[in-house]
C-alpha positions, -999 to +999 in steps of 0.1 A: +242+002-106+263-022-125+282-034-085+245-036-071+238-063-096+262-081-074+236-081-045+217-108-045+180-112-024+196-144-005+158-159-010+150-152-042+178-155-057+179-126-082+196-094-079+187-065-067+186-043-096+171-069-117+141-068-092+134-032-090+146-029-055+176-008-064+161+029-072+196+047-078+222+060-066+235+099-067+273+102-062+280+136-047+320+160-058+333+144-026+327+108-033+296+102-009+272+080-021+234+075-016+217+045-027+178+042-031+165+013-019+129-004-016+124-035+002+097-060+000+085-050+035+092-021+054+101-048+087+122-072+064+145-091+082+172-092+056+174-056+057+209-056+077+226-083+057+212-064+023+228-031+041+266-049+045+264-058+010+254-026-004+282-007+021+306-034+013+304-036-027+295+003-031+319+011-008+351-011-023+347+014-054+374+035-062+369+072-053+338+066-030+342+083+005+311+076+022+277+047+017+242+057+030+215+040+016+179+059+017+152+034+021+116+027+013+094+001+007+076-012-030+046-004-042+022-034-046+025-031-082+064-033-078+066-065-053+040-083-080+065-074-107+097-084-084+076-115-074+067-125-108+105-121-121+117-139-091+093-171-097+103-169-137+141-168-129+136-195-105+121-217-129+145-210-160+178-223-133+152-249-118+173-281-123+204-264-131+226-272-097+212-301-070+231-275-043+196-266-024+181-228-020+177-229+016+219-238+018+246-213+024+271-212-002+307-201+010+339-207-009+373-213+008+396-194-015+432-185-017+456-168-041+485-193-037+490-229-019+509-238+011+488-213+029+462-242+047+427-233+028+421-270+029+429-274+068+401-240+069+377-254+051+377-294+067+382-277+105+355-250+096+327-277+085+334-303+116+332-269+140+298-258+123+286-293+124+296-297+160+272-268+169+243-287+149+242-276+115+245-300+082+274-290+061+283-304+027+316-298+017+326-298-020+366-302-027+368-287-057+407-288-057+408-314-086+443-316-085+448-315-057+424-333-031+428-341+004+394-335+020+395-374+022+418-378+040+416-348+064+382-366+075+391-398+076+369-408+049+377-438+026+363-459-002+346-447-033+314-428-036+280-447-046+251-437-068+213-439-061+199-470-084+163-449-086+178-409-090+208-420-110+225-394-087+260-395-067+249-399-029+282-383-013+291-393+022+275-386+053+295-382+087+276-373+119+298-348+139+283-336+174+247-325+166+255-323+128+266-336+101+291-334+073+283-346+038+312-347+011+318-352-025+359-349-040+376-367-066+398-386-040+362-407-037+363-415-073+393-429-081+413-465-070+442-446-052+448-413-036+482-411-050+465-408-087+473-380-108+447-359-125+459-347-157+430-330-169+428-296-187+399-269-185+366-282-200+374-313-184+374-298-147+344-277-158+331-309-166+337-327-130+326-295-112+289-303-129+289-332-118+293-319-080+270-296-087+245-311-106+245-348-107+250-350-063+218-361-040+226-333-015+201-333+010+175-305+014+180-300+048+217-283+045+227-253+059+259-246+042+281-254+020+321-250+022+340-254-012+374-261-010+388-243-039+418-242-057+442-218-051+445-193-080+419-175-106+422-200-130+387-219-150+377-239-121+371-203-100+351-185-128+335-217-133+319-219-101+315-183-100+293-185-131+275-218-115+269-203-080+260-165-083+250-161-049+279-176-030+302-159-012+339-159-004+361-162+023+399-157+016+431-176+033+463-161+035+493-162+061+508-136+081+542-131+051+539-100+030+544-125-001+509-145+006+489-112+011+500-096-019+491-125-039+456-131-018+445-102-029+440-112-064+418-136-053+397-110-036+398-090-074+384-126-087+353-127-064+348-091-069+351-092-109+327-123-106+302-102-082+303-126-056+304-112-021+338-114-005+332-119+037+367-114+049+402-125+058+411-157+076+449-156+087+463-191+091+492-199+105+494-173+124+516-177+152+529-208+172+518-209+205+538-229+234+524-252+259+531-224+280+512-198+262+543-182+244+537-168+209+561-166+180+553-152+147+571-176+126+559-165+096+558-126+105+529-101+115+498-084+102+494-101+068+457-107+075+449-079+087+469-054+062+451-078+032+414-068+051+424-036+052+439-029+014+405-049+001+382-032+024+367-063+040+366-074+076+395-097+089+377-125+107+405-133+126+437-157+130+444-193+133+478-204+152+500-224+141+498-259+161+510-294+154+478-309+166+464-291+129+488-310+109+484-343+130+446-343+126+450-340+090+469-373+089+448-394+104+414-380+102+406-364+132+403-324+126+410-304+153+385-285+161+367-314+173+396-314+199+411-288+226+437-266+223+448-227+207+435-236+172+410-257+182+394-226+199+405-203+168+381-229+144+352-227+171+356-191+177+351-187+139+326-210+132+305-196+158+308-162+143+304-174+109+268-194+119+257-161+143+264-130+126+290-130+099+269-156+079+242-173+094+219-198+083+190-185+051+157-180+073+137-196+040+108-186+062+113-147+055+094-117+043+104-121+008+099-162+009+065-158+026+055-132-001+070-153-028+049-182-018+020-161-013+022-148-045+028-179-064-006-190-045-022-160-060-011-164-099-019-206-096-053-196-084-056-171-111-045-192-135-068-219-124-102-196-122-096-183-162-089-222-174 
């Protein structure tokens, strides 16, 4: 019961257990698991993405063979009570990030540098956008920014004179758009050095979260993170509950062993881990040739060893380096990695993660039930 507090109603933004949905669990001699679970509505449309979590948390634990979950629906009584502890959790951490309900939270992790979780994250936003969604992208590596300059982006963020809020900046890309905040927008030269120490970085990561004018309208948000488990993960663990991860390693034995502590983070944190992204994969020739540079079957062995799905692999390509430099990601180009980043995003925006219907079972119910207690409230004053 204590890993279904990890699962969190994507709209309304509590936990599971916390809203009565979670019934129980039995755990039979041989390890196989049953969970009870009620949903709001028997037809909910989150009931598939509420089913991977479940599988995928339950299923991580050590000893557990097997994952069925035994549904049923709440009572009226019991989506009142879920409703009203929804509405009252919503207004106690009303105000307390600017990062908007409706957006997609996904953090671009890795357990060491070197491995390209920037180049992920920059040709992962530019490929969602491209296919018409609005993307803000938060580089959270403090230390080490480069978001900047991967887009092309110079200058030095601005604030709104009536909000007193950071506006970041907004870059149309195909039928999207890409709107980013980083500390390489907030100081006089991209070669400054950041010398800052924990509550500091906690600090600045406020800031991003708080104190930005992100737009309602977004439909995701990438974070850049740091490699490690340091403060700034567990801080923005503890600031975004409902995100979720994905992890970069490379194919070498060395980078998956120490990925997978970053999978331990997210998992410790009770933030759901999405998969394995191998970068750097192979080079590919102009004649099609492959050559694993860098060796074979990290990504996959890491997926397998966490128990989460490897989302595929990205080749190895000078055009991803290139585009870096001077601002033009590649996937807005052609070419093996190019189609690796569109591949992904595509699979990231149409099953692995798609966009938060805010126009769902429990939304509509939320909203019908707030409509309920206000005219309540208003017939006894």
């Amino acid at each position: 019961m204590a890993v279904l507090r990890g699962v969190i109603d994507p709209e309304l933004g509590s936990d599971i257990v916390e809203l009565g949905m979670a019934k129980g669990a039995v755990v039979a001699d041989d390890g196989a698991v049953v969970v009870r679970l009620a949903l709001t509505t028997a037809g909910c449309p989150l009931r598939a993405q509420l089913q991977k979590d479940v599988k995928s948390r339950v299923g991580a634990l050590p000893g557990v063979s097997s994952v069925k979950i035994d549904w049923s629906e709440l009572s009226q009584d019991e989506k009142a009570a879920a409703m009203s502890k929804a509405r009252h959790n919503i207004s106690e951490r009303a105000g307390q990030t600017a990062v908007p309900p409706s957006a997609r939270v996904l953090m671009i992790a890795s357990g060491k540098g070197g491995v390209g979780k920037s180049s992920v994250t920059v040709n992962l936003a530019v490929a969602l956008a491209a296919e018409g969604h609005r993307v803000g992208v938060i580089d959270a590596d403090i230390w080490g920014y480069s978001i900047p300059r991967m887009l092309g982006v110079e200058g030095r963020l601005e604030g709104n004179e009536d909000t007193k809020r950071i506006k970041p900046r907004s870059l149309p890309m195909g039928r999207g758009r890409v709107d980013l905040v980083s500390m390489g927008l907030l100081v006089d030269a991209e070669e400054t050095a950041l010398m800052w120490r924990g509550l500091i970085l906690q600090r600045a990561l406020q800031h991003f979260l708080e104190d930005v004018e992100w737009p309602v309208d977004l439909d995701y948000v990438l974070i850049d993170m740091p490699p490690g488990t340091g403060d700034v993960q567990m801080g923005l663990a503890k600031m975004l509950p409902r995100a979720e991860m994905l992890v970069v390693t490379t194919p070498s034995r060395s980078a998956q062993k120490v990925a997978i502590r970053a999978v331990n983070m997210g998992r410790q944190n009770y933030l759901r881990v999405l998969g394995v992204i191998e970068n750097m994969s192979e080079f590919v020739s102009p004649t099609g040739e492959r050559f694993p540079i860098f060796g074979t079957g990290g990504g996959a062995e890491l997926a397998a060893d966490a128990g989460i799905e490897f989302l595929g692999a990205i080749p190895i390509e000078a055009a991803v380096a290139e585009g870096g430099d001077i601002g033009k990601p590649v996937a807005l180009s052609a070419g093996p990695a190019a189609d690796a980043f569109r591949d992904l995003a595509h699979r990231l925006a149409t099953e692995i993660a798609p966009p938060l219907d805010m126009a769902g079972c429990s939304a509509r119910m939320l909203e019908t039930v707030g409509l309920a207690l206000a005219e309540h409230d208003a017939a006894n004053a």
